[in-house]
C-alpha positions in Angstrom: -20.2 -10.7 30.6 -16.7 -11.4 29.1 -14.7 -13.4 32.0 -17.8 -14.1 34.2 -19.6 -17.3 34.5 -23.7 -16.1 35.0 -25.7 -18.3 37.6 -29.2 -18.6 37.0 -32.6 -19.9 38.6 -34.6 -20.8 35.9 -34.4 -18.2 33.5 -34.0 -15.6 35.9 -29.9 -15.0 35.8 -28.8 -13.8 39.9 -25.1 -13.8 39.9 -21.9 -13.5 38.1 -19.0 -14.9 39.4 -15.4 -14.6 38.4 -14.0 -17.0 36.1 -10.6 -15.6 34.1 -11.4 -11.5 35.2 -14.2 -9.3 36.6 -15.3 -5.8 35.0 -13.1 -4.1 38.0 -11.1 -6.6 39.9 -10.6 -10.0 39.5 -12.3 -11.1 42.9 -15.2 -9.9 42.6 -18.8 -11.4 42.9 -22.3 -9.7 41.0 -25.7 -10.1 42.4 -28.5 -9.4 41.0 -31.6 -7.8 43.1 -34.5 -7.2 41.2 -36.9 -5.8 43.8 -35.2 -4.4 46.9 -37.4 -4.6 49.9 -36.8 -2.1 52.6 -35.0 -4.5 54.7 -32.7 -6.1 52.2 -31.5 -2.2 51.5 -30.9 -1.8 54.8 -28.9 -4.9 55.1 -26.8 -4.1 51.8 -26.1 -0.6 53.2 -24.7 -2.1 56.4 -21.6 -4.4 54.7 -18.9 -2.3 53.8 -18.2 -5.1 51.1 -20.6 -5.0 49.3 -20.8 -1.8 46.8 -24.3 -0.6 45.7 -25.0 0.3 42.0 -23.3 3.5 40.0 -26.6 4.2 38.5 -29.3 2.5 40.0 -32.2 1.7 37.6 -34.4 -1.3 37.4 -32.5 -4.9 38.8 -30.0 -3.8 41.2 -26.8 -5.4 40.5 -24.3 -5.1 43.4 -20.9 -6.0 44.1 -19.0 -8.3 46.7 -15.4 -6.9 46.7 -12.1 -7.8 48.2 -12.9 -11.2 48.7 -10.5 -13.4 50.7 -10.9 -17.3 51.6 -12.2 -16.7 54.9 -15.3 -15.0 53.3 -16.7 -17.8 51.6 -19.6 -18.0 54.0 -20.2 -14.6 53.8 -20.5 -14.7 49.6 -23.0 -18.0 49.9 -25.0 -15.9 52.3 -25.0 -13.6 49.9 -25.7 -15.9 46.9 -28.8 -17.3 48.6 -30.3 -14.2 49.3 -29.8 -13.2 45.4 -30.9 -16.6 44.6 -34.6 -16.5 46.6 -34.9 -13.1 45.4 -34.9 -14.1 42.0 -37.8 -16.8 42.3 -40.3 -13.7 42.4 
């Protein structure tokens, strides 16, 4: 994606994160869900900051918006969830 940087385990990409613009704002953060367990959806629906999918189909990619400095260990949380859900 034009002004994202893609992380990656292994082959498997799991996040974008912002590097000169994002596709809506410049804060936000992508992840990647490929197989959303019943839990997991009901954790995403429960944080008002992250936004679910247009048009879900297939990987779920979601959105961490209006990001501020004091939610930094709210978006690794975040990142490591994407990241062991994209080792299966």
């Amino acid at each position: 994606m034009f002004g994202m940087t893609a992380i990656y385990r292994g082959r498997t990409i799991f996040g974008l994160l912002p590097k000169t613009r994002s596709i809506r704002a410049g804060d936000e953060i992508w992840l990647k869900f490929p197989k959303l367990t019943p839990s997991m959806r009901k954790k995403i629906s429960a944080e008002p900051r992250i936004l679910a999918p247009t048009r879900p189909s297939g990987a779920q990619w979601h959105t961490l918006s209006e990001i501020k400095p004091e939610d930094y260990s709210f978006i690794i949380e975040w990142l490591s969830r994407a990241y062991e859900a994209a080792k299966e």
